[in-house]
One Martini backbone bead per residue (centre of mass of N, CA, C, O) as a GRO file, in nm:
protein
  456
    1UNK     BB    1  -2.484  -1.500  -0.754
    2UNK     BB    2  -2.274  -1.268  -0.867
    3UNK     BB    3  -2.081  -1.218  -1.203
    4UNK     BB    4  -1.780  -1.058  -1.287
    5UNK     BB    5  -1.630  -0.810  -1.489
    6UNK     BB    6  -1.437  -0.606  -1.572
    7UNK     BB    7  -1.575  -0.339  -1.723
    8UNK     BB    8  -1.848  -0.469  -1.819
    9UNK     BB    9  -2.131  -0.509  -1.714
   10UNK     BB   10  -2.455  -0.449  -1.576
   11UNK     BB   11  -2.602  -0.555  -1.218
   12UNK     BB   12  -2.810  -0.647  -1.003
   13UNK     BB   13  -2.921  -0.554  -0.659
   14UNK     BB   14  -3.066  -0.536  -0.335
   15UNK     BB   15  -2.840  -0.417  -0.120
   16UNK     BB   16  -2.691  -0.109  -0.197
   17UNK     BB   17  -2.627  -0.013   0.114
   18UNK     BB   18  -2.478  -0.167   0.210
   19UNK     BB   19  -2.268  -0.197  -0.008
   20UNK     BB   20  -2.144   0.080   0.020
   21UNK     BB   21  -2.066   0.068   0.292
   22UNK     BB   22  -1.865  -0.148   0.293
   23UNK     BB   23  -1.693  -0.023   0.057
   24UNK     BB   24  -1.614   0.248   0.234
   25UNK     BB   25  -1.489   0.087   0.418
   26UNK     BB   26  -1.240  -0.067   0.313
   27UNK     BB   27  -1.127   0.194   0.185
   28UNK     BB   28  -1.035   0.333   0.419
   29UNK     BB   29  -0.805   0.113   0.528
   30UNK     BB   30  -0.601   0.110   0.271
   31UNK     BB   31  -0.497  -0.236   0.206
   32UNK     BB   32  -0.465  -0.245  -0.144
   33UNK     BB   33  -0.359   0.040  -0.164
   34UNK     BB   34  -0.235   0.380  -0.278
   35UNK     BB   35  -0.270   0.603  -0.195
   36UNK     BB   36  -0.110   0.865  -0.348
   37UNK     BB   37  -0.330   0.854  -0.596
   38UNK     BB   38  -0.504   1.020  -0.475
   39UNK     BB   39  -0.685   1.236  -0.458
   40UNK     BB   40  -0.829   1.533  -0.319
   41UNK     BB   41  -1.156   1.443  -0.321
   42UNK     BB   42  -1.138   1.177  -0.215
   43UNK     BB   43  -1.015   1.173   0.054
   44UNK     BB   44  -1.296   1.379   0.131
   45UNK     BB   45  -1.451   1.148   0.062
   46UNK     BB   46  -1.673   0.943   0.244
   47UNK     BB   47  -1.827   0.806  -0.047
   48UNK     BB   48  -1.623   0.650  -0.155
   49UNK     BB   49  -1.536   0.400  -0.402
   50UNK     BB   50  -1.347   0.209  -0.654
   51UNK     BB   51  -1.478  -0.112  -0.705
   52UNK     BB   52  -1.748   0.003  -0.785
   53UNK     BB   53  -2.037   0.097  -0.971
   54UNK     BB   54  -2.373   0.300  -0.990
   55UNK     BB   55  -2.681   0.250  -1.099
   56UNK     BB   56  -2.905   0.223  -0.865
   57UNK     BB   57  -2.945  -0.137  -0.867
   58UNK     BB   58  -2.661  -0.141  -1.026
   59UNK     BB   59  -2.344  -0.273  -1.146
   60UNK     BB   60  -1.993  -0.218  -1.160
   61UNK     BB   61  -1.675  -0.297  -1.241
   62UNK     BB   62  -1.356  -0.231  -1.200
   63UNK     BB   63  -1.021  -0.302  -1.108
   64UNK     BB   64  -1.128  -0.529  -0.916
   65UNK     BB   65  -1.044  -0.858  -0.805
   66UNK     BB   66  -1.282  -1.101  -0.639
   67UNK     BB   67  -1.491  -1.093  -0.316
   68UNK     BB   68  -1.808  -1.035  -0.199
   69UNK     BB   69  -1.975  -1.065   0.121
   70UNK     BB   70  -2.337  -1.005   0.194
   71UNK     BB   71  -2.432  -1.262   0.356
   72UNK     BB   72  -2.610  -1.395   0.075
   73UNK     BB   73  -2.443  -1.250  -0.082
   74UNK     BB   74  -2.222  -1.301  -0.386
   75UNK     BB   75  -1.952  -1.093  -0.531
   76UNK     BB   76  -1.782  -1.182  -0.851
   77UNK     BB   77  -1.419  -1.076  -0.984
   78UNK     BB   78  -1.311  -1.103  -1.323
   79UNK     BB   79  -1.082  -1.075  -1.515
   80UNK     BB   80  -1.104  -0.895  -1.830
   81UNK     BB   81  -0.952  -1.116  -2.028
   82UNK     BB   82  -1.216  -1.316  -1.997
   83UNK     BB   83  -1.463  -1.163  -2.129
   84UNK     BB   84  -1.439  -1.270  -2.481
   85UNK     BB   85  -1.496  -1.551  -2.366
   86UNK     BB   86  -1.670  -1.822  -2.434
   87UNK     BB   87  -1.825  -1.927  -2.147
   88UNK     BB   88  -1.632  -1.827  -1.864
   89UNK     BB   89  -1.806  -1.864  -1.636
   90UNK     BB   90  -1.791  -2.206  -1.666
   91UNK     BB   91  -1.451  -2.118  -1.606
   92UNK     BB   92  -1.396  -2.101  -1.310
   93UNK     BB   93  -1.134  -2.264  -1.233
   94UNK     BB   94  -0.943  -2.186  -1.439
   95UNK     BB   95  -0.934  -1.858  -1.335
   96UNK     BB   96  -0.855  -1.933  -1.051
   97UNK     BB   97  -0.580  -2.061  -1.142
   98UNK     BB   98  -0.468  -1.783  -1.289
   99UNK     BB   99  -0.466  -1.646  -0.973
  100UNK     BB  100  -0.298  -1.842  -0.820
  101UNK     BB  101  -0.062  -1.813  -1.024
  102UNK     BB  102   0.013  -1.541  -1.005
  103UNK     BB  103   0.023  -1.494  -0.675
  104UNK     BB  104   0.323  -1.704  -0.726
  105UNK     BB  105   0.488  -1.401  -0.843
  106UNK     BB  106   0.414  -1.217  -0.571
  107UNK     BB  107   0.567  -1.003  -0.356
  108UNK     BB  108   0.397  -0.731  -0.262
  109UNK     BB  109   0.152  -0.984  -0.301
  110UNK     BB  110   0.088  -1.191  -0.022
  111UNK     BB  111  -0.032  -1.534  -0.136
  112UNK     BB  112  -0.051  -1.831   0.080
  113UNK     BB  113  -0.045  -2.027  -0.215
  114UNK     BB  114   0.023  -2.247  -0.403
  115UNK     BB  115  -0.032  -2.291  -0.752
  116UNK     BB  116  -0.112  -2.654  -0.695
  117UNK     BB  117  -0.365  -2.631  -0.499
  118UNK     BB  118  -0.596  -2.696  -0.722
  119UNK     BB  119  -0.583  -2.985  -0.852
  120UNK     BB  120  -0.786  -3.114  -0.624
  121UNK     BB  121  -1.035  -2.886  -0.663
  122UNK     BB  122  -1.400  -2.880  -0.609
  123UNK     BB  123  -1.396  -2.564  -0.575
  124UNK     BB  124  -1.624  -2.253  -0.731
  125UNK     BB  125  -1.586  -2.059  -0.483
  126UNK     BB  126  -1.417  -1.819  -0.374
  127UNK     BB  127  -1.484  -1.802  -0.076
  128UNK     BB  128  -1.463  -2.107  -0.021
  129UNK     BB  129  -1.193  -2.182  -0.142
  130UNK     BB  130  -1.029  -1.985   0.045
  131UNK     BB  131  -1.149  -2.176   0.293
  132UNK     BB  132  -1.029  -2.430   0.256
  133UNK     BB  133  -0.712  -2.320   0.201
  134UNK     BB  134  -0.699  -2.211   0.497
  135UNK     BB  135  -0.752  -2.454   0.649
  136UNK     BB  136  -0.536  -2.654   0.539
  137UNK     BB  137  -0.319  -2.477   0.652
  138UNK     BB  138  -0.440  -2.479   0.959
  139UNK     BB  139  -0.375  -2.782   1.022
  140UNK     BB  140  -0.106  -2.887   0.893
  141UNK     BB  141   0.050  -2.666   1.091
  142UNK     BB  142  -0.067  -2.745   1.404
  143UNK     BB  143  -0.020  -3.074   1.364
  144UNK     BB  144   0.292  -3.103   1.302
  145UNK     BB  145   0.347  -2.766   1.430
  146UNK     BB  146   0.336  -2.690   1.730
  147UNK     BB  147   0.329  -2.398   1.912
  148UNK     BB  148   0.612  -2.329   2.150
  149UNK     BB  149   0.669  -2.023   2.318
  150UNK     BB  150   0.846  -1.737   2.412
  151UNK     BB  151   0.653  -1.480   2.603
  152UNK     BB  152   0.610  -1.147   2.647
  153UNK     BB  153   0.540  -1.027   2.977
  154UNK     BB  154   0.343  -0.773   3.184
  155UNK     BB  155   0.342  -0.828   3.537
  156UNK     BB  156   0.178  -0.834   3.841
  157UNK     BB  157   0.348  -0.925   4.123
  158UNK     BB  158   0.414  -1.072   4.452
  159UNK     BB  159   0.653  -1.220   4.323
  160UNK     BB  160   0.900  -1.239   4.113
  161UNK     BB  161   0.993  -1.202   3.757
  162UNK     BB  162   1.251  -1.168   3.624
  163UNK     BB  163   1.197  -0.843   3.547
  164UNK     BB  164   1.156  -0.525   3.732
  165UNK     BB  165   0.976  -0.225   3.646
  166UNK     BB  166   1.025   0.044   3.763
  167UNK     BB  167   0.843   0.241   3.580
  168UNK     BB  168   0.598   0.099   3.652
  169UNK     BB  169   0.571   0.060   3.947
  170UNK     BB  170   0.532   0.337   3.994
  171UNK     BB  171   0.332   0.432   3.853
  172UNK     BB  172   0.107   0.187   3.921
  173UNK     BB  173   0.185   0.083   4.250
  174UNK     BB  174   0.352   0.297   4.429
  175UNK     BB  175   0.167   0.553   4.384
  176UNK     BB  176  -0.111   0.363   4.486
  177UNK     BB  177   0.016   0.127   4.723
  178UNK     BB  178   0.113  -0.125   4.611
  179UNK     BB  179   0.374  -0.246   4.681
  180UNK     BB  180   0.337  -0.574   4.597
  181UNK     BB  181   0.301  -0.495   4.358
  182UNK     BB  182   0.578  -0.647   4.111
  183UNK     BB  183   0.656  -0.534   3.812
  184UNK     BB  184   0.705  -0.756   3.523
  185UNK     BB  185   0.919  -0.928   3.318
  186UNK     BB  186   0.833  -1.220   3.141
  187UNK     BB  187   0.922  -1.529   2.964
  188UNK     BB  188   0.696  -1.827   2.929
  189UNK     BB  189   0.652  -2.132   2.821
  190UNK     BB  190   0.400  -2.126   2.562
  191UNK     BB  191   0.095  -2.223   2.407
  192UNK     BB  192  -0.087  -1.998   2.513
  193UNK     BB  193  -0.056  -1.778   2.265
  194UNK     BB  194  -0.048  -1.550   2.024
  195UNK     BB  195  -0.069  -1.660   1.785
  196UNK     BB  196  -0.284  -1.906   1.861
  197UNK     BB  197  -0.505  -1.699   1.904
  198UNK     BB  198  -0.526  -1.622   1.597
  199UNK     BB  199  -0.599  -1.896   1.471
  200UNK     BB  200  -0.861  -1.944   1.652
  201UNK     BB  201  -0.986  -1.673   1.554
  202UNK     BB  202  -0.974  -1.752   1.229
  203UNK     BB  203  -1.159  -2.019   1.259
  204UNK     BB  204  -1.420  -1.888   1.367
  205UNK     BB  205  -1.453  -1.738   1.138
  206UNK     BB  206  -1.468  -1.923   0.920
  207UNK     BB  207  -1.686  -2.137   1.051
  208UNK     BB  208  -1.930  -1.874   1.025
  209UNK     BB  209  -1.897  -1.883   0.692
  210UNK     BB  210  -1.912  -2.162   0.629
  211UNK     BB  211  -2.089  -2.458   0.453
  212UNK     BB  212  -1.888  -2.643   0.412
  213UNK     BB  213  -1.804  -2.904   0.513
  214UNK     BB  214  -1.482  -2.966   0.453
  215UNK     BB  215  -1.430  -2.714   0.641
  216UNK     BB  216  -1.601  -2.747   0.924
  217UNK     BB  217  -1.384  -3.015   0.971
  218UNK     BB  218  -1.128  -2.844   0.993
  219UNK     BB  219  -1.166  -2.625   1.200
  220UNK     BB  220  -1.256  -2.783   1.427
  221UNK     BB  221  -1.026  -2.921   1.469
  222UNK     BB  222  -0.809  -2.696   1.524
  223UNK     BB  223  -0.994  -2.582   1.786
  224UNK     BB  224  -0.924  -2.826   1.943
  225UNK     BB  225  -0.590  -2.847   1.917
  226UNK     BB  226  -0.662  -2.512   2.077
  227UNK     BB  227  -0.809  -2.566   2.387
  228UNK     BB  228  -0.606  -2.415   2.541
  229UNK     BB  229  -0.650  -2.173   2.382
  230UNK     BB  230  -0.742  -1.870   2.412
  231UNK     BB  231  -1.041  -1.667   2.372
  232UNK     BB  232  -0.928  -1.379   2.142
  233UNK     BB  233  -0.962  -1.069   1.974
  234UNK     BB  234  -0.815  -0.946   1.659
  235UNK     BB  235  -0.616  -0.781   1.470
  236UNK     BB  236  -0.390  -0.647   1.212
  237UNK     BB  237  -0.194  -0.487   1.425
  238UNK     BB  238  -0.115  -0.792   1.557
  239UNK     BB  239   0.033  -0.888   1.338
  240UNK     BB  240   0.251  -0.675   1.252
  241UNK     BB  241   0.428  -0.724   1.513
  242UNK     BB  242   0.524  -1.008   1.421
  243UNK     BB  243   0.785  -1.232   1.433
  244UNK     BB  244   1.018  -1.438   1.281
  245UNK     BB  245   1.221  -1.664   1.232
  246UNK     BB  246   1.306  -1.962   1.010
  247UNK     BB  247   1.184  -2.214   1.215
  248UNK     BB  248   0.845  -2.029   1.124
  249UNK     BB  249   0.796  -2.041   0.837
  250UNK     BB  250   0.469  -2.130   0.835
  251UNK     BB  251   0.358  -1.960   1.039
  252UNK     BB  252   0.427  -1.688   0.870
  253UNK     BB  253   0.223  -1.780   0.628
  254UNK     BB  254  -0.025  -1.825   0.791
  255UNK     BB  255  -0.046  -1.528   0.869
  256UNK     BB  256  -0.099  -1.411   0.616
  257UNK     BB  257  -0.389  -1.548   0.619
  258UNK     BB  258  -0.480  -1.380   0.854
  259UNK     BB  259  -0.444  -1.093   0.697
  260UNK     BB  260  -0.674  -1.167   0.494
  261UNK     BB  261  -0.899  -1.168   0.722
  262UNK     BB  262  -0.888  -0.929   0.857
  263UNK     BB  263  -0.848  -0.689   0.713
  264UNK     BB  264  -1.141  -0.712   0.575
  265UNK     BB  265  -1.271  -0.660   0.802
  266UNK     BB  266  -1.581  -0.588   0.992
  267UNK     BB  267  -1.749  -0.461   1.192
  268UNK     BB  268  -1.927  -0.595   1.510
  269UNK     BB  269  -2.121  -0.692   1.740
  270UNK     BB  270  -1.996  -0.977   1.639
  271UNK     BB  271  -1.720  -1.076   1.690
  272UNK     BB  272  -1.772  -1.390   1.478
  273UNK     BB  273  -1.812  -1.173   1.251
  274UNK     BB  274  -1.799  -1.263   0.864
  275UNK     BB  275  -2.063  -1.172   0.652
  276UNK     BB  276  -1.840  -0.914   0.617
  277UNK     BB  277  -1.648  -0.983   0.294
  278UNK     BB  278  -1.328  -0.937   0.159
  279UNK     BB  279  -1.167  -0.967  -0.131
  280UNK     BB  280  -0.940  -0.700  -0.317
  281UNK     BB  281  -0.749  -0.654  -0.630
  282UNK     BB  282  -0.523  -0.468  -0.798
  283UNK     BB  283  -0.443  -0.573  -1.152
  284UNK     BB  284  -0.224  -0.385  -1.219
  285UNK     BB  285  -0.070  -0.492  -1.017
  286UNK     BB  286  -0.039  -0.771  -0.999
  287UNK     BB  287   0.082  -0.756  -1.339
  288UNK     BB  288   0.342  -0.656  -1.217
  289UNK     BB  289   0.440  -0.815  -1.024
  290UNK     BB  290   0.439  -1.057  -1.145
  291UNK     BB  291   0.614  -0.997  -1.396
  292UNK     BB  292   0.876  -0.941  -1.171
  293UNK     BB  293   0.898  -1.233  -1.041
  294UNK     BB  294   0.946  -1.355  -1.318
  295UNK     BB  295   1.230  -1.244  -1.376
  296UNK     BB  296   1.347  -1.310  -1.101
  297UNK     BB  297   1.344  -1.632  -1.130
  298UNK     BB  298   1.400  -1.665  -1.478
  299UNK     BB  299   1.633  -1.381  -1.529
  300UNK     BB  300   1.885  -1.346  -1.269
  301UNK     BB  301   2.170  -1.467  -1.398
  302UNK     BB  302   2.087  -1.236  -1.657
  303UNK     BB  303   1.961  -1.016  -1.467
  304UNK     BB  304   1.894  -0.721  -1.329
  305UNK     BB  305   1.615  -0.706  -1.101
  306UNK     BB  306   1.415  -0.446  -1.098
  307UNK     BB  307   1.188  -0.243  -0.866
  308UNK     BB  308   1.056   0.014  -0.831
  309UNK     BB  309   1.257   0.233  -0.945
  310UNK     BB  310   1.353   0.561  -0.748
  311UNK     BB  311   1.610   0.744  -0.700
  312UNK     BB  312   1.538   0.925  -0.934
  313UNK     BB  313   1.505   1.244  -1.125
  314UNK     BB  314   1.388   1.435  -1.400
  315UNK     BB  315   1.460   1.705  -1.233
  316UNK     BB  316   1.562   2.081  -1.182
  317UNK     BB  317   1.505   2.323  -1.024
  318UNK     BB  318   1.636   2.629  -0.926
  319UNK     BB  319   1.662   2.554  -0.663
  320UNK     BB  320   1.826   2.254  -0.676
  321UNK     BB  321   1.571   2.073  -0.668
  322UNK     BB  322   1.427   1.771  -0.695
  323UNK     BB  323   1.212   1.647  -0.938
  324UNK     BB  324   1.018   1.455  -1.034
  325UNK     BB  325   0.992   1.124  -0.969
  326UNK     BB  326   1.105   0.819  -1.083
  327UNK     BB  327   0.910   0.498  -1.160
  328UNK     BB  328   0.950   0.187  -1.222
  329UNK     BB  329   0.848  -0.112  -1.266
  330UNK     BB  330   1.109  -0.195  -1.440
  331UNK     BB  331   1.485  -0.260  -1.433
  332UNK     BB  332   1.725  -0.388  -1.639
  333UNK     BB  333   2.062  -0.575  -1.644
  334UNK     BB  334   2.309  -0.652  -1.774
  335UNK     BB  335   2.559  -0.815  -1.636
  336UNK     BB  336   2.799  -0.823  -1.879
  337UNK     BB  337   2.652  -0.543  -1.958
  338UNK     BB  338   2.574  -0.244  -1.822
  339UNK     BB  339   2.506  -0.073  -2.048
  340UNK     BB  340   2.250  -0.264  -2.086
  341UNK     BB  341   1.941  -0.149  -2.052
  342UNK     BB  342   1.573  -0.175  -1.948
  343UNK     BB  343   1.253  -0.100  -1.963
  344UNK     BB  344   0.965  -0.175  -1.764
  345UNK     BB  345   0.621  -0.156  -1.871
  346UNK     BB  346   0.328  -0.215  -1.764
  347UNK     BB  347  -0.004  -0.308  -1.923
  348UNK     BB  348  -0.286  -0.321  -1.797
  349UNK     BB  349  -0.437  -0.353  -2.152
  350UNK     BB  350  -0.704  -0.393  -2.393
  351UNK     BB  351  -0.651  -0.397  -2.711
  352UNK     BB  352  -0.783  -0.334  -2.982
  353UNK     BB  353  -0.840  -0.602  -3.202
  354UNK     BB  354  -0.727  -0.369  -3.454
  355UNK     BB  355  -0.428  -0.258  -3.366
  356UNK     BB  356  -0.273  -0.311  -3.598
  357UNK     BB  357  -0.387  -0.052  -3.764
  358UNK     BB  358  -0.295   0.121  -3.589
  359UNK     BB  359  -0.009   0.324  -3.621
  360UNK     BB  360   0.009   0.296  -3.293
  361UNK     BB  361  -0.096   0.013  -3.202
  362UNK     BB  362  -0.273   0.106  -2.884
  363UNK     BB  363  -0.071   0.336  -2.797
  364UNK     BB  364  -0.028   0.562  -2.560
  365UNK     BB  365   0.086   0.895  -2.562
  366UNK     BB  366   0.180   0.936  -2.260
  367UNK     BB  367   0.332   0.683  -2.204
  368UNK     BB  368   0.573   0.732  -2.390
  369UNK     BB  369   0.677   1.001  -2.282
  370UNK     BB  370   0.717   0.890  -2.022
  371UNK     BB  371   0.954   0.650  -2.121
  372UNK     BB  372   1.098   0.897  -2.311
  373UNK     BB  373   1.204   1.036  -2.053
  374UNK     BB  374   1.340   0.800  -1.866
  375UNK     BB  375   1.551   0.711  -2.119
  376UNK     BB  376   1.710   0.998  -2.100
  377UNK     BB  377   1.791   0.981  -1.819
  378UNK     BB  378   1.923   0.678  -1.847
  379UNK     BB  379   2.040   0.625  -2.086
  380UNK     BB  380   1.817   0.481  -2.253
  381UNK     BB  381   1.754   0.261  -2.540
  382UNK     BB  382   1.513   0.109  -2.402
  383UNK     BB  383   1.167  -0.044  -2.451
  384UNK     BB  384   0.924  -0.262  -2.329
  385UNK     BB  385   0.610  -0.314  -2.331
  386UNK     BB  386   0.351  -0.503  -2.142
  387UNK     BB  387   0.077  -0.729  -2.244
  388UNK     BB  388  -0.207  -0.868  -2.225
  389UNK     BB  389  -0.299  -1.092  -2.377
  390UNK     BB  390  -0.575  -1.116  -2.637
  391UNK     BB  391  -0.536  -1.412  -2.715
  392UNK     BB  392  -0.444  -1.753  -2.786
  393UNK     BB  393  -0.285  -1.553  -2.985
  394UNK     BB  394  -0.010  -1.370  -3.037
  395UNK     BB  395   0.091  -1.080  -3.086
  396UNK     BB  396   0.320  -0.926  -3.261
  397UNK     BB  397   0.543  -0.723  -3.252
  398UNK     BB  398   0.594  -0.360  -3.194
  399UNK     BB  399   0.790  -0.091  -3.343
  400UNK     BB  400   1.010   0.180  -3.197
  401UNK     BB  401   1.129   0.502  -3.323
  402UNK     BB  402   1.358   0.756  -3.158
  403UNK     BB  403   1.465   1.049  -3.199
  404UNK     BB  404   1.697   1.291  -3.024
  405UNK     BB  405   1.816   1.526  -3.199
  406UNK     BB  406   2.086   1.500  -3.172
  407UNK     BB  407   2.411   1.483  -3.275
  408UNK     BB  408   2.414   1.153  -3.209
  409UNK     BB  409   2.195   1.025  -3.319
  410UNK     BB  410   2.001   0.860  -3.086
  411UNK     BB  411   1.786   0.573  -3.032
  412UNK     BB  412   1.495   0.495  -2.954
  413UNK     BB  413   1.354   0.200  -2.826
  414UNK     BB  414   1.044   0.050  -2.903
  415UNK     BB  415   0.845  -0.270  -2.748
  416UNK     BB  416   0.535  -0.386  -2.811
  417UNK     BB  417   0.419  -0.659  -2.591
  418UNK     BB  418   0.294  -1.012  -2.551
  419UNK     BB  419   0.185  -1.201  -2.322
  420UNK     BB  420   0.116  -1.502  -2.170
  421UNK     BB  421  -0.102  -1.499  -1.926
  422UNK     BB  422  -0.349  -1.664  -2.070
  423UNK     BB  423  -0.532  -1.957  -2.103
  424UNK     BB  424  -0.754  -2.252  -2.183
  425UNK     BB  425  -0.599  -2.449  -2.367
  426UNK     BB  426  -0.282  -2.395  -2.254
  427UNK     BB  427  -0.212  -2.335  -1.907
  428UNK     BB  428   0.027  -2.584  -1.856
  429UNK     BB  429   0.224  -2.398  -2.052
  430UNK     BB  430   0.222  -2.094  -1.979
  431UNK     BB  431   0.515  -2.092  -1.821
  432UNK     BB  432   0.684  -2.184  -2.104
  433UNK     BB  433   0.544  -1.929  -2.260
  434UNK     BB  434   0.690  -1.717  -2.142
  435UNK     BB  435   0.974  -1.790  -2.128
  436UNK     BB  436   0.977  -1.796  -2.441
  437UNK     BB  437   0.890  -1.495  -2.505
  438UNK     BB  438   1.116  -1.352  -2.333
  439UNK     BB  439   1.374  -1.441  -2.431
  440UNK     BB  440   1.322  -1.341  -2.724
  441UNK     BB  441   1.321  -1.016  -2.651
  442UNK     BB  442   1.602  -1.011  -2.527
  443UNK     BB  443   1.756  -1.093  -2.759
  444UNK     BB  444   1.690  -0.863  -2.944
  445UNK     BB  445   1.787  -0.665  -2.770
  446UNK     BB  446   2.103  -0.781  -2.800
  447UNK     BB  447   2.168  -0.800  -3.067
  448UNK     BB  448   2.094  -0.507  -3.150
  449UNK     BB  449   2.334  -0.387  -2.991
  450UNK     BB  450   2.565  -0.518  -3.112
  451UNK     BB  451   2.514  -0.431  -3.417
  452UNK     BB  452   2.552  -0.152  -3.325
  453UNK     BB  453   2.860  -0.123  -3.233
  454UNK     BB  454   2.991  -0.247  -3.482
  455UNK     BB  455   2.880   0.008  -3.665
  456UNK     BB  456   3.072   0.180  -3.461
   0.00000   0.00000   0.00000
């Protein structure tokens, strides 16, 4: 097993073409990337790949983490963030923890377990994790609750059945003499469904990949109580399609894990082989949705949290078209003052060490220019950056004053503050100091404006 950091040293590996094969394949895909972000030579490079950088039979991770699965190789990749701390490979437990708990707050990425999931389990292998999760998640689901659905087919009868589809009829079986072939539509009262054929398809994938007895003797229980169910493979455009009530909302949370089994599954020749698997997410988007989601569920009440609000453009071009879409990563909104707005931009990145040094603070001037170029289209005098702390304590944050130059002299304030995203020595308390130290920096966000008011 080589276990690496984004961004961090570079390692060793045997299969080197395999490896690369696997992930143009995964890349193609476009499974858990934004295709927009891509160049035009990325494009139209069909040996592209983001995931790791090459350099002879050396590896290095660039900023996706999870775990790549080639045969009995297995390469995990753990946030940058943890880079830095002594002996953090030896606290992978603690790391998926932090993995675990961020994706229980992200809307876009969703990863169907909750965040107290691992506290009994002492496997500490991605793989296996994820393979423990997604079977106890499967065993207990089709268990507790049996699904028998009706389900729509379309078959030829010779006696009818529910109704019958004319156009396919005459397709089908009237223009080649089929006479008796009655095409018809009609949905049957069945165990074994299209769910659930899904669920024992991800199950013999999984039960070929695991290693671990207590993964292979839940996953065989699985397929044992699905044993009416037939066995047919299934891809993830078959999950895509499916809807569920609210009656079956566990199932639906089940599907999710399926989409993550089958996305990136790489095709072979044996149906049940899953030895090349990837599961793989860019860390800048989990940093953005997480902190997104943690806005929405714990200050909702008194802020209005938009997530990537994009419906403004920039400028007009000369013929009157709208150009430069503005897309914020997060926008608040005071409920009680909608006058106060506040532009939220999150930037997963590691500011140096010595960054208090720097008069510019290790923000980057593009950055700036481009949420001051936004925060004067929306009439928005604060601005948030949001980075994840670099040590287990927070560095103060840093403020700065933006003049606009216009005659009624008005201020664009920007606060870049750190949040505490993890901690080793501190994690079951980190979701209590994130939650103050958010609620500190928005309150004084509103304080400043309170007493801009007062003086004018």
């Amino acid at each position: 097993m080589i276990s690496l950091f984004e961004y961090n040293e570079w390692k060793s590996i045997k299969n080197k073409d395999d490896l690369l094969l696997i992930l143009q394949g995964i890349w193609k895909q476009r499974l858990f990337v934004d295709s927009e972000t891509e160049t035009i030579e990325e494009q139209n490079d069909k040996r592209f790949q983001p995931f790791l950088n090459f350099d002879g039979n050396e590896i290095r991770a660039n900023n996706y983490v999870g775990f790549i699965q080639n045969d009995e190789e297995v390469i995990e990749i753990y946030p940058k963030v943890f880079r830095n701390t002594e002996n953090a490979i030896e606290k992978k437990e603690l790391m998926l923890q932090h993995i675990f708990y961020w994706f229980s707050y992200c809307r876009k990425w969703k990863f169907p377990f909750n965040k107290a999931s691992l506290d009994t389990k002492d496997i500490f292998e991605f793989p296996e994790l994820i393979i423990n999760l997604m079977a106890n998640q499967f065993l207990e689901t089709v268990s507790k609750q049996p699904l028998t659905i009706y389900q729509q087919l379309e078959e030829a009868l010779q006696t009818p059945r529910g109704s019958i589809n004319f156009k396919r009829y005459i397709n089908n079986s009237f223009s080649h003499g089929n006479f008796q072939n009655i095409d018809c539509d009609y949905e049957p009262f069945l165990f074994d469904n299209k769910i659930n054929r899904i669920i024992k398809y991800c199950s013999r994938l999984l039960l070929n990949q695991t290693k671990f007895y207590e993964n292979q003797r839940m996953l065989q229980e699985v397929i044992f109580i699905l044993d009416e169910v037939d066995d047919q493979p299934y891809t993830l455009h078959d999950i895509e399609r499916i809807t569920f009530n609210s009656f079956f909302e566990d199932y639906s949370i089940l599907m999710d894990s399926c989409k993550l089994i089958l996305s990136q599954q790489l095709y072979s020749n044996n149906t049940y082989d899953l030895s090349q698997w990837c599961l793989l997410f860019p860390m800048e988007y989990i940093f953005e949705d997480f902190f997104a989601g943690f806005l929405e569920e714990k200050f909702q009440k008194e802020w209005k949290v938009e997530y990537q609000k994009s419906e403004k453009y920039l400028a007009t071009n000369e013929e009157g078209k709208n150009v430069f879409n503005m897309q914020h990563d997060i926008f608040l909104t005071l409920k009680e003052n909608p006058d106060l707005k506040v532009i939220v931009d999150t930037k997963y990145k590691l500011r140096p060490s010595s960054f208090k040094t720097d008069l510019k603070k290790g923000i980057e001037q593009n950055d700036l220019y481009q949420m001051v170029s936004y925060a004067f289209k929306r009439g928005c005098t604060d601005i948030l950056l949001v980075y994840p702390n670099l040590s287990e304590t927070l560095n103060h944050e840093d403020k700065f004053e933006i003049d606009s130059g216009f005659p009624l002299n008005e201020k664009i304030n920007v606060t870049a503050i750190e949040i505490p995203f993890w901690s080793f020595t501190n994690f079951y308390k980190l979701e209590t100091e994130m939650e103050k130290s958010i609620t500190k920096n928005l309150n004084d966000i509103k304080q400043k404006n309170q007493l801009t008011k007062i003086i004018l």
